[in-house]
Each structure stands twice: as C-alpha cells, then as structure tokens.
N, C-alpha and C positions, 0 to 999 in steps of 0.2 A: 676645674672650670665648670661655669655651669651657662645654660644655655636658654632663654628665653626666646622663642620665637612666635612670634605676628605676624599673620597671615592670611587672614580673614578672605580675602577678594583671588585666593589663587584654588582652584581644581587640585582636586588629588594629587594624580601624576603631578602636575607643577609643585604642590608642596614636596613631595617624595624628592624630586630633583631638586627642588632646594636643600632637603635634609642632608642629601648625600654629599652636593657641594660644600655644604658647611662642613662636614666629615672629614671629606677629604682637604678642602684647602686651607683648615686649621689644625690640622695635626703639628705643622713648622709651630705656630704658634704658643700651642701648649707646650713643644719641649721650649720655646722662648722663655715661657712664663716660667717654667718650673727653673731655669737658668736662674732668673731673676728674682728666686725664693716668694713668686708672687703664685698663693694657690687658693685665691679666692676671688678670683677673678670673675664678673657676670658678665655675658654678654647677651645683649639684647640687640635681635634683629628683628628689623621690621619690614614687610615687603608688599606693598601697593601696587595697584595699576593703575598708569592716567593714559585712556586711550590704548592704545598696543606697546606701550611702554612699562618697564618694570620700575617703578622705584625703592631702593635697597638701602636704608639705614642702619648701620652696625653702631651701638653703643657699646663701648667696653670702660667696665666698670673696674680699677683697678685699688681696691680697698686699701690697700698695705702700703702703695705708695701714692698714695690720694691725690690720684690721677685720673681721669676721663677723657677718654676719646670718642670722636664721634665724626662716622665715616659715611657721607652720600653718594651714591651712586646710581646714575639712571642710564638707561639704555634697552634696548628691544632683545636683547640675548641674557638672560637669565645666568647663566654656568658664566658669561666673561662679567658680568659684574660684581657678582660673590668672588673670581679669581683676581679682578682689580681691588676689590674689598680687602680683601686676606694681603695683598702687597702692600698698601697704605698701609695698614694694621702693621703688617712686619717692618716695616722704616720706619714706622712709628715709635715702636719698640726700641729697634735699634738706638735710635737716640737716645732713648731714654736709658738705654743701657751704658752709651757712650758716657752720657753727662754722669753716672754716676761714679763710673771709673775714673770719668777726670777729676772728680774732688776728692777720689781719695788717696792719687797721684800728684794732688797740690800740697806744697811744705807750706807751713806757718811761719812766715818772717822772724815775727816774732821769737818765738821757739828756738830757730835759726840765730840769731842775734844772740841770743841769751845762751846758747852751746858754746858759740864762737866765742864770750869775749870772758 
C-alpha cells in the first residue's frame, strides 16, 4: 500500500497527528487488502481547513480490481474523522469482498442442466 498525503493548510504537530492516525487506523485495512490479494493499492488523502473545520478526503485506489472509492469527511476533531474514514473504508471493503464470494458460490444453470440430463 502506498500512501499519498495533502496537506498543505495544516501545522506540523497537526500533520504529525494526521500521520499517526493514518498509521494506526489502517493497519485493519491493509491486512483487508492483502485478504483480497489487492497489493497495489494507492491512497490519497487530502486534508483542508474551511474555518475551524477539518476537511478529509480519502481516495483509494484499487488497481487489480478496478475499483475506486472515495471517502469525505468533515468535522472540527481531526483523530474522529480519519477513525470515521478508516470505518467507511472497511465496509467498503467488506462488500466488496462479499460480492466476490458470492459469484464464486453461484452455479451455472446451464452447466447444471447439462450434468443432470
């Protein structure tokens, strides 16, 4: 996984506490992604202020199953919107993990038919 971050408009200590956040509340993620034989994954996060508010876009860039998500997030606490961020992101996932298990748990009628008769 690799990691692009925008940041332009935030102070040290604030970028440093974004870093860490990202650290921490994508580690789930990455064992996600390595589940899902996805190991080329970008994410770009971007992080603005409007006023005393934080705005937090995560793009994640999913090469191998050419997929994109894209996660907004705003609010005045920095650490709860990267840990709202990371939660979307992981039921994001999940789905998309679900949907793949279900098609490979679907029989072919077809196939079916032609065994049977």
């Amino acid at each position: 996984m690799r990691y692009l971050i925008n940041a332009t408009s935030l102070t040290k200590p604030t970028f440093d506490t974004l870093q860490e956040q990202i650290n921490l509340r994508f580690k789930k993620i990455e064992k996600m992604l390595s589940r899902l034989k996805t190991h080329n994954a970008l994410f770009k996060v971007s992080v603005t202020k409007e006023g005393r508010e934080f705005v937090l876009v995560v793009e994640v860039n999913l090469e191998e199953k050419g997929k994109n998500l894209v996660i907004r997030e705003k609010g005045y606490d920095l650490r709860a919107i990267v840990a709202e961020a990371s939660r979307k992101i992981k039921f994001e996932l999940t789905k998309l993990r679900d949907k793949r298990t279900d098609k490979s748990d679907k029989v072919n009628l077809g196939e079916l038919l032609a065994n049977t008769l």
